[in-house]
NURODREN-807843 format. One record per residue: residue number from 1; residue in three letters; chain; x negated, y, z negated of N, C-alpha, C in turn. Coordinates in steps of 0.001 Angstrom, whole numbers, plus 524288, in hexadecimal, padded with zeros to 5 digits. Each point is the difference from the previous one (the first is absolute). Example, Ala and Ser with C-alpha at 12.3 -4.5 7.8 and 13.67 -1.06 7.14 Angstrom:
<recs>
+--------+------+------+-------+-------+-------+-------+-------+-------+-------+-------+-------+
: lumkol : pavo : fifi :  n.px :  n.py :  n.pz : ca.px : ca.py : ca.pz :  c.px :  c.py :  c.pz :
+--------+------+------+-------+-------+-------+-------+-------+-------+-------+-------+-------+
:      1 :  ALA :    A : 7CC7A : 7E9C6 : 7E188 : 8037A : 804A6 : 80000 : 7FC7C : 804B0 : 80000 :
:      2 :  SER :    A : 8015E : 8041A : 802D0 : 7FCCC : 804A6 : 7FFC4 : 80302 : 80442 : 7FD26 :
+--------+------+------+-------+-------+-------+-------+-------+-------+-------+-------+-------+
</recs>
This chain:
<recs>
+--------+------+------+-------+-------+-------+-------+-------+-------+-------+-------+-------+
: lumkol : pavo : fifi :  n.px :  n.py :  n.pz : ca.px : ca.py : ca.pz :  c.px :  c.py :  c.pz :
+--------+------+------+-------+-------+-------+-------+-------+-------+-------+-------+-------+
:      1 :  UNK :    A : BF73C : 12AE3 : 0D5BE : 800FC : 8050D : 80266 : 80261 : 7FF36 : 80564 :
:      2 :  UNK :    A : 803E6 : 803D5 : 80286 : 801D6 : 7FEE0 : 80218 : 7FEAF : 80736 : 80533 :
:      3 :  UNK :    A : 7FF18 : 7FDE9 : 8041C : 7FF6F : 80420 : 80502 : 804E8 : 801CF : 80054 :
:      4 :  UNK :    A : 8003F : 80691 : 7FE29 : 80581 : 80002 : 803B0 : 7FD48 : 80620 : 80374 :
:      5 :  UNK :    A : 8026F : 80157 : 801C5 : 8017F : 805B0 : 80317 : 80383 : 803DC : 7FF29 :
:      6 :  UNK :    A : 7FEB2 : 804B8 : 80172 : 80322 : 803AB : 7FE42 : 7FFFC : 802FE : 80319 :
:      7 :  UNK :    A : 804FE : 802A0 : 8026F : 80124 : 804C7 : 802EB : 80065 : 803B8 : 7FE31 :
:      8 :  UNK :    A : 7FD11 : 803B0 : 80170 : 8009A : 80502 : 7FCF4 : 800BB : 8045C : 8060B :
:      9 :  UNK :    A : 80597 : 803AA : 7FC3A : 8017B : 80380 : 802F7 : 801B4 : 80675 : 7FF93 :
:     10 :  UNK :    A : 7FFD6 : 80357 : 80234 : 80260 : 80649 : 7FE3D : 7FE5C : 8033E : 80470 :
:     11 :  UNK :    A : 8033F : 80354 : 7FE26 : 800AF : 80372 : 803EF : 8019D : 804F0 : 7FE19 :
:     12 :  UNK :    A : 800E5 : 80188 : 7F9CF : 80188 : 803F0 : 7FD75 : 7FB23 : 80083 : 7FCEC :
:     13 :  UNK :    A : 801D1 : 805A2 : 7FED3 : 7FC34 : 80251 : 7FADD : 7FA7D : 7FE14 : 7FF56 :
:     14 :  UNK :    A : 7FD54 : 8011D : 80497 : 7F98F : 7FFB2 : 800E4 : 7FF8E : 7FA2D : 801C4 :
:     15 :  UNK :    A : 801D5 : 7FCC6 : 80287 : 7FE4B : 7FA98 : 800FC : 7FAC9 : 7FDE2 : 7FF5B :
:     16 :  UNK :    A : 7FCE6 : 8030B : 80215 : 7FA9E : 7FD00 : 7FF00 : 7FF41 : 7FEEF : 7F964 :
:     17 :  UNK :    A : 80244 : 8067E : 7FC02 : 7FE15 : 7FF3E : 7FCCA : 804A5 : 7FB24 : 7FCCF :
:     18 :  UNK :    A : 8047C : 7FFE0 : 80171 : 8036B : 7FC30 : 7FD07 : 7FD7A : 7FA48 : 80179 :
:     19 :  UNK :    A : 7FCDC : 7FD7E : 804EF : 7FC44 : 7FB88 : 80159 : 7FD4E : 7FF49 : 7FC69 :
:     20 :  UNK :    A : 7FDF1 : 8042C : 7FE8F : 7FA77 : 7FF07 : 7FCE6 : 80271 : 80059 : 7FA7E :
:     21 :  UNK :    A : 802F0 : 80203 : 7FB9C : 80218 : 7FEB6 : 7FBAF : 80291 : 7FBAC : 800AE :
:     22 :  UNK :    A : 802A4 : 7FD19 : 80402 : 8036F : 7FAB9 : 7FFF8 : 7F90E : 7FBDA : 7FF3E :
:     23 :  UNK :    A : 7FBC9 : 802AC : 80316 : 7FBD7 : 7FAF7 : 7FE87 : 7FD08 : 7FF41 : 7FA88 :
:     24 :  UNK :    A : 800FC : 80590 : 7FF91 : 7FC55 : 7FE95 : 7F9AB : 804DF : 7FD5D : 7FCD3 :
:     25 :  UNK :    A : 805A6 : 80208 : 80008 : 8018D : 7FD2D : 7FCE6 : 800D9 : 7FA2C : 80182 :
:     26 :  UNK :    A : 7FDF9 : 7FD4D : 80598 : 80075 : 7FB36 : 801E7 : 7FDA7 : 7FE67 : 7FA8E :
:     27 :  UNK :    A : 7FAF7 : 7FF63 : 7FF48 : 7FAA7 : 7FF82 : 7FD43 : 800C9 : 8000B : 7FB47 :
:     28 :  UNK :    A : 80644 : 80117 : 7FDBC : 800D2 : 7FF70 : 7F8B4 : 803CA : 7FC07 : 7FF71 :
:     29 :  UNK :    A : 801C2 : 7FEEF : 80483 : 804D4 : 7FAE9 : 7FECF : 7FC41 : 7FB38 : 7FCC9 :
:     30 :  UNK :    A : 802F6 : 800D3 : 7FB72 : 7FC7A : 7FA7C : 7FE08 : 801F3 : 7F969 : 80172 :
:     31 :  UNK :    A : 7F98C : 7FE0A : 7FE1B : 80255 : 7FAC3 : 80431 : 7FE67 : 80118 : 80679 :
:     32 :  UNK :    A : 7FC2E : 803CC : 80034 : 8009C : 7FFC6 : 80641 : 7FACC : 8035D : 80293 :
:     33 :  UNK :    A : 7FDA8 : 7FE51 : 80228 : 7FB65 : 80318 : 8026D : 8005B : 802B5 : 80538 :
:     34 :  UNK :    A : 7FF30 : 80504 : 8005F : 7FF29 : 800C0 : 80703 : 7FC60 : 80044 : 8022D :
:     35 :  UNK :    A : 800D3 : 7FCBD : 80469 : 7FA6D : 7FCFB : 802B1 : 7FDEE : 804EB : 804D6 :
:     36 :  UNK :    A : 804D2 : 800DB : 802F0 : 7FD23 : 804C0 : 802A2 : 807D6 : 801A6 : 80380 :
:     37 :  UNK :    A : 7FDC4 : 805B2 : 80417 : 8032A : 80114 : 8028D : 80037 : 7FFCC : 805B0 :
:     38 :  UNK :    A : 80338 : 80281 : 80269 : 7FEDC : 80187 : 80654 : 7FE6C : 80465 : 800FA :
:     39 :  UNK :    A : 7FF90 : 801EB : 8053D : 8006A : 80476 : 7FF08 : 802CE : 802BA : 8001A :
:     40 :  UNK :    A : 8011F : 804CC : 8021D : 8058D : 80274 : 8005E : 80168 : 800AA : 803B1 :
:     41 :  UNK :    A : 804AE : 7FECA : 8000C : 80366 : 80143 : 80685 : 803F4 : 805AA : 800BB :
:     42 :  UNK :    A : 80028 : 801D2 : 803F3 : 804BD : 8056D : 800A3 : 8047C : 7FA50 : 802E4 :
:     43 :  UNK :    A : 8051F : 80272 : 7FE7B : 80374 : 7FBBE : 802D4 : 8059B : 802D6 : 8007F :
:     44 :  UNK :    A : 80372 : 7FE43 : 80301 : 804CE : 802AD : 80011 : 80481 : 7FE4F : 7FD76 :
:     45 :  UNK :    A : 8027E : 8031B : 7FE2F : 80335 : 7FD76 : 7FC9A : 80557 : 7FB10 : 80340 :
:     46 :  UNK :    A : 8026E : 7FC93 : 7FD88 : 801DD : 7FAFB : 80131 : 804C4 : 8015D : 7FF12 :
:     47 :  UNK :    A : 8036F : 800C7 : 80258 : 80573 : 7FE0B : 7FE90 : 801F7 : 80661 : 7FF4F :
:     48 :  UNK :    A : 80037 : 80214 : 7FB02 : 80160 : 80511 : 8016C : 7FC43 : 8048D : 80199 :
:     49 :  UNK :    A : 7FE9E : 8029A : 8049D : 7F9C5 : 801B0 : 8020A : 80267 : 8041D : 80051 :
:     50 :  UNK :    A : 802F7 : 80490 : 7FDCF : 800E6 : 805EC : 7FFFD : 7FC3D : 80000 : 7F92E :
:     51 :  UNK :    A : 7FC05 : 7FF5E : 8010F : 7FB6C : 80054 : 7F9BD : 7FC0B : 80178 : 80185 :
:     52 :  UNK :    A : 7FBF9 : 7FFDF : 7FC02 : 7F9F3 : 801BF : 80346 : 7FDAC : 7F9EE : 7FFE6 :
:     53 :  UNK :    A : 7FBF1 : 80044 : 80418 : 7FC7F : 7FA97 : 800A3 : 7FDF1 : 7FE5A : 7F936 :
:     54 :  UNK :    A : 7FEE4 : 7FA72 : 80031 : 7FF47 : 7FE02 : 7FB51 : 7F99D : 80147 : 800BE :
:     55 :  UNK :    A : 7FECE : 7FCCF : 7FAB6 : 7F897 : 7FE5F : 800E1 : 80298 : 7FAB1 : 7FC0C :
:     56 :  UNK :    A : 7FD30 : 7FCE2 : 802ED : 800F9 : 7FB71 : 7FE7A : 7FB23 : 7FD0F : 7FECC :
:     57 :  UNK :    A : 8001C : 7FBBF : 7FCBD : 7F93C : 7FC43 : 7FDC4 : 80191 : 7FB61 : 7FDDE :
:     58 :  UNK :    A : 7FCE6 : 7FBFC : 8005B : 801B9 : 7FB57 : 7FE73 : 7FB24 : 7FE95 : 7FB1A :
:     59 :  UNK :    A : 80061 : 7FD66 : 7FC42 : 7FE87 : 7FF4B : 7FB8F : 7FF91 : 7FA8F : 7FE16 :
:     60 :  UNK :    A : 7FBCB : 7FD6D : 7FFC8 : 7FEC8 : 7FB7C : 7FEEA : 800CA : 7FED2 : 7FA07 :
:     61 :  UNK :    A : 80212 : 7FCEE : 7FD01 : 7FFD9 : 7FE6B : 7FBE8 : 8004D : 7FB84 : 7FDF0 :
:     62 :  UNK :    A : 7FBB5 : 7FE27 : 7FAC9 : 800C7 : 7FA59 : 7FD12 : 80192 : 80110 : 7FA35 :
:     63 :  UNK :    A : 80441 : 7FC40 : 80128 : 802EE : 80008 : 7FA43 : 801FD : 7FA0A : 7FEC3 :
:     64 :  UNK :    A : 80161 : 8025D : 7F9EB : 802B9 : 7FA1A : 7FD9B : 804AB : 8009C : 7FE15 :
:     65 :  UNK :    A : 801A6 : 80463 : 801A3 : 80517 : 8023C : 8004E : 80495 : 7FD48 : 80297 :
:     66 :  UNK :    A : 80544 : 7FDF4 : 7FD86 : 803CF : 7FD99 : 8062F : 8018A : 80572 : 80235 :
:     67 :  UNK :    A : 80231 : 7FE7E : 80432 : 801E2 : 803E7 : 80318 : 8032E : 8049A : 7FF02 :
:     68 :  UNK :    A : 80361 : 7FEDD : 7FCD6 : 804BB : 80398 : 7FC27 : 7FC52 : 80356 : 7FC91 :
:     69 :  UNK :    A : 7FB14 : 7FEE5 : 7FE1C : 80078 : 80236 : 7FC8C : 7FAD5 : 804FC : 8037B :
:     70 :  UNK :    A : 7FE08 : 7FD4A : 8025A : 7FC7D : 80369 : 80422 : 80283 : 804B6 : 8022F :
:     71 :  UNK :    A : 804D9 : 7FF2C : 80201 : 8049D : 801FE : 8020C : 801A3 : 80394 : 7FB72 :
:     72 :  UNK :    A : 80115 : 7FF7F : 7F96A : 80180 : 804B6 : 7FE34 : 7FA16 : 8022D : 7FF3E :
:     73 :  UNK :    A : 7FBF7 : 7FDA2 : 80041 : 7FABC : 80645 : 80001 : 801D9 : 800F8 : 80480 :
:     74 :  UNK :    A : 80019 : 7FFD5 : 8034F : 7FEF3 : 80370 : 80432 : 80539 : 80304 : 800EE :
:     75 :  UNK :    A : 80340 : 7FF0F : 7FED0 : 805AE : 802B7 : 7FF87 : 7FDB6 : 80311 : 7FBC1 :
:     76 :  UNK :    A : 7FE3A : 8004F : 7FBDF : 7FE2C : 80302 : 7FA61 : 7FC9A : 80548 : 801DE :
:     77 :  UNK :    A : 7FC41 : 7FC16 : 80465 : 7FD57 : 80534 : 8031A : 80213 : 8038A : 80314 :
:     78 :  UNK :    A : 8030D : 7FE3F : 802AC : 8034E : 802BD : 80244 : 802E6 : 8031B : 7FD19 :
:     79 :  UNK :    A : 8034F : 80018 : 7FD26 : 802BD : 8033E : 7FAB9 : 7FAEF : 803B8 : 7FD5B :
:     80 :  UNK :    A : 7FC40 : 7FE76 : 7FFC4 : 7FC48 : 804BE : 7FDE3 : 7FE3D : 8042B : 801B1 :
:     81 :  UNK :    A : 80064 : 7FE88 : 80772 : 7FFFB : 80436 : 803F0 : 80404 : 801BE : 801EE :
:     82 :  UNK :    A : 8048A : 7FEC1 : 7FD36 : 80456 : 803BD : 80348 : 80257 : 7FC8F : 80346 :
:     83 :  UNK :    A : 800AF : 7FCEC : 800EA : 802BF : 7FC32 : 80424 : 806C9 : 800F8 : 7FE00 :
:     84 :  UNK :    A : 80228 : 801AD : 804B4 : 8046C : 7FE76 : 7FFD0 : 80457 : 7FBB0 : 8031C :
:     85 :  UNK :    A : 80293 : 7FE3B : 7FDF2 : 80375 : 7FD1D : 80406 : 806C4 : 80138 : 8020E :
:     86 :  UNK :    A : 7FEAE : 803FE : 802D9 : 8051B : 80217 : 8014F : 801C0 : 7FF17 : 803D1 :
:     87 :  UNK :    A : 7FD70 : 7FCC1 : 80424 : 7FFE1 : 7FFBA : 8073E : 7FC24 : 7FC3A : 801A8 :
:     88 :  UNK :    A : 8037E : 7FCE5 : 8014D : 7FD80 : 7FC76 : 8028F : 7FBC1 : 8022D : 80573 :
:     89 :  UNK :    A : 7FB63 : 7FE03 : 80090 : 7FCC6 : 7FFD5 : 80398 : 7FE5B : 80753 : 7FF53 :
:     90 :  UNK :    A : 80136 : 8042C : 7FC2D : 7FFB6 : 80430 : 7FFD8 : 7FA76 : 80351 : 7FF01 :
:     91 :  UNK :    A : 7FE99 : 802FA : 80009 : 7FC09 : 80290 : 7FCFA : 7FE6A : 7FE1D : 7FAF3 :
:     92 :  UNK :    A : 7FB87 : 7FFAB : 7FE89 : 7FE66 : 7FFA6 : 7FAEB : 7F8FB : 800F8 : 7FEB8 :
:     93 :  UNK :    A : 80052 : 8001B : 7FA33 : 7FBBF : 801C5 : 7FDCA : 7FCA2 : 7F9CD : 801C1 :
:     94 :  UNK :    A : 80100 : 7FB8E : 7FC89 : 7FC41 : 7FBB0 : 801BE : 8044E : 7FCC2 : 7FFC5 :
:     95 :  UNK :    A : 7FEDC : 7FBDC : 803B6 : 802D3 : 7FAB8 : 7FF10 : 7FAC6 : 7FCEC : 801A8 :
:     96 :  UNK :    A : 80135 : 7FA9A : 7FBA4 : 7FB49 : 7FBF9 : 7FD95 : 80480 : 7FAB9 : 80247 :
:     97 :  UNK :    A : 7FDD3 : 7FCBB : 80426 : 80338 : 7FB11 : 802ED : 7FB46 : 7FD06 : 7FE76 :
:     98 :  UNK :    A : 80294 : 7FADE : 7FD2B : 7FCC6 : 7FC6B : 8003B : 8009E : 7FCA7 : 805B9 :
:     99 :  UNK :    A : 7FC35 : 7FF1B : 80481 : 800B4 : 7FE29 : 8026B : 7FFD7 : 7F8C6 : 800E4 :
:    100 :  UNK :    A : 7FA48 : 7FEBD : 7FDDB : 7FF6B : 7FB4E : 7FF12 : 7FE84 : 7FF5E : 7FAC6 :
:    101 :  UNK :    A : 80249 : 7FA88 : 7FE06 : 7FEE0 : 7FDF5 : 7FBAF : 7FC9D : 7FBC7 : 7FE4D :
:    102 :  UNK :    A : 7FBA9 : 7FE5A : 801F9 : 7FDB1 : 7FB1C : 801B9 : 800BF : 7FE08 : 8057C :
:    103 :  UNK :    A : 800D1 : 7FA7E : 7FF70 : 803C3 : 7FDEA : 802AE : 80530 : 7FE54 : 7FEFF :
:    104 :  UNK :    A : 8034D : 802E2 : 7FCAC : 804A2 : 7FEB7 : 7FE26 : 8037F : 80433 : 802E0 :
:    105 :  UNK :    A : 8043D : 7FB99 : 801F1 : 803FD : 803D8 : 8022B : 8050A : 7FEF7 : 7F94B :
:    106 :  UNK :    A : 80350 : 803FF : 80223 : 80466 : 80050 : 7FB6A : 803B8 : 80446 : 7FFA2 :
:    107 :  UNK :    A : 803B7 : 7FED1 : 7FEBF : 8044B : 8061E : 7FE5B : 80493 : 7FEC0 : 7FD2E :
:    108 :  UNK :    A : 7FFA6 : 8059C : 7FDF8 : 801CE : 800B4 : 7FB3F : 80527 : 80438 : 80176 :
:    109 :  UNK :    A : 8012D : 80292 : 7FC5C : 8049B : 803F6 : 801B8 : 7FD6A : 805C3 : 80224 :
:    110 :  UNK :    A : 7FA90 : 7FEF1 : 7FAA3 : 7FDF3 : 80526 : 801AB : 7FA11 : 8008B : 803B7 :
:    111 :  UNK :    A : 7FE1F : 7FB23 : 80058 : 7FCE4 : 7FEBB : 801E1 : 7FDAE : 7FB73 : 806B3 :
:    112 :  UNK :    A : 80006 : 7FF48 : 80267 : 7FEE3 : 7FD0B : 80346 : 7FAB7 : 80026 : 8034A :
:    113 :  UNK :    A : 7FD3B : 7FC0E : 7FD8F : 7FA60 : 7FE94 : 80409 : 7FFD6 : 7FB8A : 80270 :
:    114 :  UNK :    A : 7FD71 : 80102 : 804FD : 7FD6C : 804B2 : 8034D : 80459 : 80450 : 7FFBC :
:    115 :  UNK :    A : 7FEEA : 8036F : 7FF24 : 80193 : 80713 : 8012A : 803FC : 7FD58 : 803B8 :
:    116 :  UNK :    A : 80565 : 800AB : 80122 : 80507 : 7FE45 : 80476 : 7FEC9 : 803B7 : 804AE :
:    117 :  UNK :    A : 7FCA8 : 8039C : 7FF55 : 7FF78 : 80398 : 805C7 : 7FA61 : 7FE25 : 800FC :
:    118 :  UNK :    A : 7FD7F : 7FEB2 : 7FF27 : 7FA1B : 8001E : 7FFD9 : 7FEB2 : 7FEA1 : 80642 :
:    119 :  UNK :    A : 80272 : 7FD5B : 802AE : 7FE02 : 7FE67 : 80507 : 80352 : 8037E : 80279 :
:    120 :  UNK :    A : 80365 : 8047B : 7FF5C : 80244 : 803F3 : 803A7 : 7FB92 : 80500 : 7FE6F :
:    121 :  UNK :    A : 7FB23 : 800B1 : 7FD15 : 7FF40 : 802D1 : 7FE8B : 7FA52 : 801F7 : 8024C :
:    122 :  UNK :    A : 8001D : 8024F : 802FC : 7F87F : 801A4 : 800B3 : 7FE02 : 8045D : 7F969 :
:    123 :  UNK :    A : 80411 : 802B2 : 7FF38 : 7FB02 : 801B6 : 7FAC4 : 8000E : 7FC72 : 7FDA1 :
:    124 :  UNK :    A : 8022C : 7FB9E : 7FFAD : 7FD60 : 7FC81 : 7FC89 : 7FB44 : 7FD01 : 80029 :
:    125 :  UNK :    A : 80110 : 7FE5C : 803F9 : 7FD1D : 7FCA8 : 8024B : 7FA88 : 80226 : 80426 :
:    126 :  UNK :    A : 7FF9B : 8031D : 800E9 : 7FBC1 : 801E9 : 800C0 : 7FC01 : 8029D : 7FB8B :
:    127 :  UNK :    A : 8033A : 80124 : 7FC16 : 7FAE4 : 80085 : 7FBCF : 7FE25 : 7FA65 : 7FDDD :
:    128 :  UNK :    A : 803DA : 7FD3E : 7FEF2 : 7FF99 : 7F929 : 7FEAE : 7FD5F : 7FE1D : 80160 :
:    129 :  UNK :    A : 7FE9E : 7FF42 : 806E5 : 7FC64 : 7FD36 : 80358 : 7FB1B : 802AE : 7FFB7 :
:    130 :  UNK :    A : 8004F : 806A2 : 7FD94 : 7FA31 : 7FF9D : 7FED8 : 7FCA9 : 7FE2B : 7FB41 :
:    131 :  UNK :    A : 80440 : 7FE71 : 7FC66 : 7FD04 : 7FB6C : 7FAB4 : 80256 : 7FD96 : 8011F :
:    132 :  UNK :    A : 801C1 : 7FBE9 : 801A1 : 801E6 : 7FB0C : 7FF90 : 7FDCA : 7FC53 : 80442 :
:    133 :  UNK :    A : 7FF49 : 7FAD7 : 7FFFE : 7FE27 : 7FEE8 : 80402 : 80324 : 7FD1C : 8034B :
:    134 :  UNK :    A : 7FEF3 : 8033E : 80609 : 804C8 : 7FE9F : 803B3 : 80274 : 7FA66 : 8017B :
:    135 :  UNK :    A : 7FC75 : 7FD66 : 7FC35 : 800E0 : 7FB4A : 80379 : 8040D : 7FC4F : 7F7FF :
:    136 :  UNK :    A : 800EE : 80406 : 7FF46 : 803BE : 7FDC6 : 7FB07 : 80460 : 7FE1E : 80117 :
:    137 :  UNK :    A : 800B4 : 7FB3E : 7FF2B : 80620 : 7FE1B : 7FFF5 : 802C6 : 8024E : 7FB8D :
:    138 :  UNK :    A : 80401 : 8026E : 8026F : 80557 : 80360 : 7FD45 : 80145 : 7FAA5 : 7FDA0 :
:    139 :  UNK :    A : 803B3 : 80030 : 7F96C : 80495 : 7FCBA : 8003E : 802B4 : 7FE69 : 80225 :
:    140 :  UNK :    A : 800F3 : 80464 : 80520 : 80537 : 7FC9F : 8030E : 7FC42 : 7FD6E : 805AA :
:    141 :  UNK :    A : 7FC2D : 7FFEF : 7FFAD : 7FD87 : 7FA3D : 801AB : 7FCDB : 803FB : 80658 :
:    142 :  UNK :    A : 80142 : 8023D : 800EF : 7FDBC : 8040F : 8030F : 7F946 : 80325 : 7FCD4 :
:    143 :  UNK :    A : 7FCE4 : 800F7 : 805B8 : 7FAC7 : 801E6 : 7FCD5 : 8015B : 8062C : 801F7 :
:    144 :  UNK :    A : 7FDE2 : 80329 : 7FCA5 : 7FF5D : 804DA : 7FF36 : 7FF9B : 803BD : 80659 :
:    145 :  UNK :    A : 7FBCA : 7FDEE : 8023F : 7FDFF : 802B0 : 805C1 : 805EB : 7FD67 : 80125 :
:    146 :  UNK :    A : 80240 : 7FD1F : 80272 : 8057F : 7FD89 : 803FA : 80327 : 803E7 : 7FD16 :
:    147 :  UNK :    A : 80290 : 8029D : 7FC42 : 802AE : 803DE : 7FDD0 : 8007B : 8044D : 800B0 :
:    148 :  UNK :    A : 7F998 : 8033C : 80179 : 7FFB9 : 803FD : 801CA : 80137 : 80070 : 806FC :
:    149 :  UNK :    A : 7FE8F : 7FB2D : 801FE : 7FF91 : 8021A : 804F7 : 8059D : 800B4 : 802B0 :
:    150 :  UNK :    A : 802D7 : 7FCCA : 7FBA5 : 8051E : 80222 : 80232 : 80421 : 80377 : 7FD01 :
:    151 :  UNK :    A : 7FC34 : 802ED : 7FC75 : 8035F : 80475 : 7FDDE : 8004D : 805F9 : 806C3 :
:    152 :  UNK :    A : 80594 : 800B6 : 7FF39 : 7FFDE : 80404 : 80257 : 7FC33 : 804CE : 7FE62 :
:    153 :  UNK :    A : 7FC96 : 802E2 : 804BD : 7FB7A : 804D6 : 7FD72 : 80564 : 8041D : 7FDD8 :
:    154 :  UNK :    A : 7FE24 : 8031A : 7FC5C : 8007E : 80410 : 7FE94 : 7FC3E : 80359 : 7FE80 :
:    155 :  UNK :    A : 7FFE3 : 8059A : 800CD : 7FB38 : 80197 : 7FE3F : 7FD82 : 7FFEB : 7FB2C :
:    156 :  UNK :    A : 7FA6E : 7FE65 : 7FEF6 : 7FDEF : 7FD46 : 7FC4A : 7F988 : 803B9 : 801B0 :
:    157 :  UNK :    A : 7FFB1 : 802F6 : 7FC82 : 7F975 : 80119 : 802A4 : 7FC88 : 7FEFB : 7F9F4 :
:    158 :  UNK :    A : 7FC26 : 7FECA : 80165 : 7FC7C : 7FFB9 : 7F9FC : 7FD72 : 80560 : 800A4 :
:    159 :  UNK :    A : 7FF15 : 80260 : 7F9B3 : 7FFA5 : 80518 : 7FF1B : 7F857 : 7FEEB : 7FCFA :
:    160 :  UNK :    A : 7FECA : 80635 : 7FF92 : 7FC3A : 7FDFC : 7FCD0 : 80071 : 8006D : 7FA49 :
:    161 :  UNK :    A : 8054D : 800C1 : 7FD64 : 800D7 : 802FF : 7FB10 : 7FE97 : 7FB76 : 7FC98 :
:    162 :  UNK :    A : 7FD26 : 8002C : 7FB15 : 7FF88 : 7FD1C : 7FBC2 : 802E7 : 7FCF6 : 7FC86 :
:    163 :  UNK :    A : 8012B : 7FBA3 : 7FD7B : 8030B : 7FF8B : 7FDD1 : 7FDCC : 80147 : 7F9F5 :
:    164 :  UNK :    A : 7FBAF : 7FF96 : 7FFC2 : 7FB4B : 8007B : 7FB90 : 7FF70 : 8061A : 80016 :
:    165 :  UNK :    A : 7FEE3 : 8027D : 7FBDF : 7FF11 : 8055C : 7FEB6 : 7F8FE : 7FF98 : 80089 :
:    166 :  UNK :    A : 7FD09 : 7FD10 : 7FF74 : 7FB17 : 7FF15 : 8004C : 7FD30 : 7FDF5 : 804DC :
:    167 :  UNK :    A : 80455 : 7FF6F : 8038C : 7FE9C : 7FC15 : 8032F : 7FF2F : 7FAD8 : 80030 :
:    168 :  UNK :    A : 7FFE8 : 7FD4F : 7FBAA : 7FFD0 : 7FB42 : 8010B : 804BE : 7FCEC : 7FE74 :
+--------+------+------+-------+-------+-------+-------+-------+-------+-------+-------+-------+
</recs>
């Protein structure tokens, strides 16, 4: 089994509730267990910011899945909620980033781990550092805490919204 991570993101059509259908369907990818989440963050949008603020969560997962194929579930999930791809950095229902893959770095056409923004990124990385442990050496040979401290802030607040319908 293999640790990876997952970014989870939206900002359309109920966000909290599109979080919480992207986790239960985390939990059916077969081949793959989810171990736990973050919590939730309010954050501003990146690149094109005439949108509404995201809610953003990071998502722990073990699988025996390679990367590609992890990559079409979660592209699959995404397609079940409405995801479109019309605009780069744009509005959307959910987007599912695999961030880390183990310790394997790699890329592909459609794929590249570590995540290629991941160290420009505070929503990422501030839900990350709250499951992950800071003192993880990245693939690219850097530990987790040295990444954040030099991501530029953007606003990033943790919320109390659920990602669990039960709470847990």
């Amino acid at each position: 089994m293999i640790s990876c991570y997952i970014g989870l993101g939206s900002n359309l059509n109920k966000p909290a509730a599109q979080l919480r259908a992207a986790c239960k369907s985390l939990r059916t990818i077969p081949k793959t267990s989810f171990i736990c989440a973050s919590s939730v963050y309010r954050t501003s949008p990146v690149g094109k910011i005439d949108q509404p603020d995201f809610l953003n969560a990071v998502a722990k997962l073990d699988t025996k899945l390679p990367g590609l194929s992890l990559l079409d579930a979660l592209q699959e999930i995404e397609n079940i909620q409405g995801r479109t791809r019309t605009e780069r950095w744009g509005a959307r229902n959910i987007d599912l980033d695999i961030l880390l893959f183990g310790d394997q770095a790699f890329s592909f056409p459609r794929l590249t781990v570590p995540h290629p923004r991941l160290h420009l990124r505070m929503f990422m990385l501030a839900p990350l550092l709250e499951i992950c442990d800071p003192n993880k050496r990245l693939p690219l040979g850097c530990m987790l805490k040295d990444v954040i401290q030099g991501c530029s802030s953007e606003k990033v607040q943790k919320t109390s919204i659920s990602l669990f319908e039960d709470g847990v």
